[in-house]
C-alpha atoms as an extended CHARMM CRD file, in Angstrom:
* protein
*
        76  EXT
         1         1  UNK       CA            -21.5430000000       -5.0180000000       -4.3640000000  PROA      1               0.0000000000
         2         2  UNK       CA            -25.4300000000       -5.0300000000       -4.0920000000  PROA      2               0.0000000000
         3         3  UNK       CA            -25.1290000000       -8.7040000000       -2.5540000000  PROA      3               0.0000000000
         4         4  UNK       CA            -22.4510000000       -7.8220000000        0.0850000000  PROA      4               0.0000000000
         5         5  UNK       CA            -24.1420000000       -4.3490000000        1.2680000000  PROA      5               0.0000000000
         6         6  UNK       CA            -27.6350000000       -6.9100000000        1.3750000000  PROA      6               0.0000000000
         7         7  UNK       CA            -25.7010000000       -9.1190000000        3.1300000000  PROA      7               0.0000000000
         8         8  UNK       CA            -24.8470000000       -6.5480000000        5.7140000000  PROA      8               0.0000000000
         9         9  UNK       CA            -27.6590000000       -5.1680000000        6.3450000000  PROA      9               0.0000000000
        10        10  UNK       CA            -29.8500000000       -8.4930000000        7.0550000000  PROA      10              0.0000000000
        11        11  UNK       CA            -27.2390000000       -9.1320000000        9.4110000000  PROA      11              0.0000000000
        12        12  UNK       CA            -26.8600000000       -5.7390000000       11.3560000000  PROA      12              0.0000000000
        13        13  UNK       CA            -31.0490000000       -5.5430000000       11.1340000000  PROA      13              0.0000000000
        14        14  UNK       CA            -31.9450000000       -7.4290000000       14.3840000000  PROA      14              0.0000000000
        15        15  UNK       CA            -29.4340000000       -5.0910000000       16.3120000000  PROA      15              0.0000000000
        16        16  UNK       CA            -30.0070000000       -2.1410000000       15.6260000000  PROA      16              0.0000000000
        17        17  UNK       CA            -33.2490000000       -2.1880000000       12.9110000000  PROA      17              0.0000000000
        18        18  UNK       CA            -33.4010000000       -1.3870000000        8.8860000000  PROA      18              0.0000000000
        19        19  UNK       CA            -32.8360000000        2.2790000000        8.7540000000  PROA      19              0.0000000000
        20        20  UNK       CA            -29.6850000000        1.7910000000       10.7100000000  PROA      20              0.0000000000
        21        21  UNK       CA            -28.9190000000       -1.2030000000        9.6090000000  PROA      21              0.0000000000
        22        22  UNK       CA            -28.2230000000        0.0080000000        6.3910000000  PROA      22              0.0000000000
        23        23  UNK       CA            -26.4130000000        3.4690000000        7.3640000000  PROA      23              0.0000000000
        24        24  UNK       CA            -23.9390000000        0.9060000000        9.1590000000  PROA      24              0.0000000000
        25        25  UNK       CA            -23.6930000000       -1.6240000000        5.9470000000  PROA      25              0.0000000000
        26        26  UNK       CA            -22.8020000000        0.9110000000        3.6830000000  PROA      26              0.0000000000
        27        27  UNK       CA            -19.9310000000        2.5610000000        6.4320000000  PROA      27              0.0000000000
        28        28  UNK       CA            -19.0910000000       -1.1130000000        6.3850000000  PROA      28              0.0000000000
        29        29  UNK       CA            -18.4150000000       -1.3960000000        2.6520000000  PROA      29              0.0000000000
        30        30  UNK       CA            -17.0190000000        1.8850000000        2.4060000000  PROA      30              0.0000000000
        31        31  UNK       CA            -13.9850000000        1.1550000000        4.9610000000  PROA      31              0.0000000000
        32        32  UNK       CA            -13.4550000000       -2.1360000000        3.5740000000  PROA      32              0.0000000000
        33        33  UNK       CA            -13.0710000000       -0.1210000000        0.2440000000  PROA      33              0.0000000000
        34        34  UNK       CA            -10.6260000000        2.3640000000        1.8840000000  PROA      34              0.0000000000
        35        35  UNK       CA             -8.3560000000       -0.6430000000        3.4010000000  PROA      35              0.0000000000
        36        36  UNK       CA             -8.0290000000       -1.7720000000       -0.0090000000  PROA      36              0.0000000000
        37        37  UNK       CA             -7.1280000000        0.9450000000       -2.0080000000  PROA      37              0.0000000000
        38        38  UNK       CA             -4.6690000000        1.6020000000        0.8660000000  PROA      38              0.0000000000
        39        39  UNK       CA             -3.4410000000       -1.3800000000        0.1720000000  PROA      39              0.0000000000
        40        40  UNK       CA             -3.0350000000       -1.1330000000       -3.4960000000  PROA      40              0.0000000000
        41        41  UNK       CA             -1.9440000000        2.3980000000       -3.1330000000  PROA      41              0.0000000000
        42        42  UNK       CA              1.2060000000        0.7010000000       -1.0510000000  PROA      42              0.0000000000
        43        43  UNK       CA              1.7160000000       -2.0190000000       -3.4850000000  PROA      43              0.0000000000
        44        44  UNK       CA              1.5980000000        0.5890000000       -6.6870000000  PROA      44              0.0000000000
        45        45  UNK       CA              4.3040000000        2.4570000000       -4.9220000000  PROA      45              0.0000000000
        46        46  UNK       CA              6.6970000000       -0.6840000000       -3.7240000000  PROA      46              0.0000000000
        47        47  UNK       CA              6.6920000000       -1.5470000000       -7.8850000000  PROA      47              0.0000000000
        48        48  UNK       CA              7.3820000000        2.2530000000       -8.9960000000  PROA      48              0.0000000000
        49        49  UNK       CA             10.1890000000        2.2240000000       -6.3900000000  PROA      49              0.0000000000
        50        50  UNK       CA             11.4250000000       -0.6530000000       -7.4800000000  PROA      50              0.0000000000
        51        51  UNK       CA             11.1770000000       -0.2490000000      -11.3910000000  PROA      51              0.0000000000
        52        52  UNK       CA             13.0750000000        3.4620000000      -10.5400000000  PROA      52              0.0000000000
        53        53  UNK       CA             15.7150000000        1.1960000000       -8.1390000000  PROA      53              0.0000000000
        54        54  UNK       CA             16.4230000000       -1.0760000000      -11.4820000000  PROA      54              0.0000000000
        55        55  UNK       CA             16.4750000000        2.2130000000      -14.0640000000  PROA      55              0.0000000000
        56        56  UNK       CA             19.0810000000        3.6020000000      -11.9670000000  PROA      56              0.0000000000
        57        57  UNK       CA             21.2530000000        0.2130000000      -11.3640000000  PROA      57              0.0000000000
        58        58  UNK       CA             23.6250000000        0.8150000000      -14.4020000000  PROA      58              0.0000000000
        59        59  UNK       CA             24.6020000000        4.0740000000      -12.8500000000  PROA      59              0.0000000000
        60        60  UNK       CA             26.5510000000        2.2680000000      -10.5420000000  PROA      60              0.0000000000
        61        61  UNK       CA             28.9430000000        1.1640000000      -13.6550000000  PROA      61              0.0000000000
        62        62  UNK       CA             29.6860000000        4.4240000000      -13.9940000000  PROA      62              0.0000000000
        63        63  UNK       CA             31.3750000000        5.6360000000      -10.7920000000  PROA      63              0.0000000000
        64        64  UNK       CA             34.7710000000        5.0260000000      -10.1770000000  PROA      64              0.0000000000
        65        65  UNK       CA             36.7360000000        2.8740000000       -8.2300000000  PROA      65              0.0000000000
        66        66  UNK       CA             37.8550000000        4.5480000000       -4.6470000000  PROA      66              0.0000000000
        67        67  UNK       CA             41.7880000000        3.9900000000       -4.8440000000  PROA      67              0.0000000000
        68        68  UNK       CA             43.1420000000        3.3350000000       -0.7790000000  PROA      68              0.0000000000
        69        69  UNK       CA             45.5800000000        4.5740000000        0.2610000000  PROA      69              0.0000000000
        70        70  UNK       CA             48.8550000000        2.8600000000        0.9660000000  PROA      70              0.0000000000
        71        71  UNK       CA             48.7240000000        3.0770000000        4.7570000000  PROA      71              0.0000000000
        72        72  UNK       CA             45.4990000000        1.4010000000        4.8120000000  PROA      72              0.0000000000
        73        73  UNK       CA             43.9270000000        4.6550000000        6.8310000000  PROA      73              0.0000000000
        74        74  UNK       CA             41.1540000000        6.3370000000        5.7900000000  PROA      74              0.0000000000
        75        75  UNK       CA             41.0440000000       10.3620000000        4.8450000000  PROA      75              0.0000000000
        76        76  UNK       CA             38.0090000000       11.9550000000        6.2850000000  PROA      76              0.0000000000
């Protein structure tokens, strides 16, 4: 992390100077932190969801079968 905010900073230096420079690295680094955890916070959630969507796929063997009836209309 110490090479990347470096990084940053010799690069943003000649625009707008060191103090600044490094304010503006470290606001760098920080969103790029927030995008990922975003990120992983959405992938985290997709797997729960679809461990819960697999725990609850034998409660489909359960139900019964919806008899129709025999002229083919539907009851509301």
């Amino acid at each position: 992390m110490l090479e990347s905010l470096a990084a940053a900073t010799k690069a943003l230096t000649p625009q707008s100077g060191p103090v600044l420079a490094q304010m503006q690295a470290h606001g760098l680094i920080y969103n790029a932190l927030l995008a990922q955890s975003s990120l992983w916070a959405f992938v985290e959630n997709f797997r729960m969801f679809g461990f819960l969507c697999l725990l609850c796929l034998p409660l489909v063997f359960l139900f019964k079968r919806v008899k129709r009836s025999p002229g083919g209309a539907a009851m509301h």
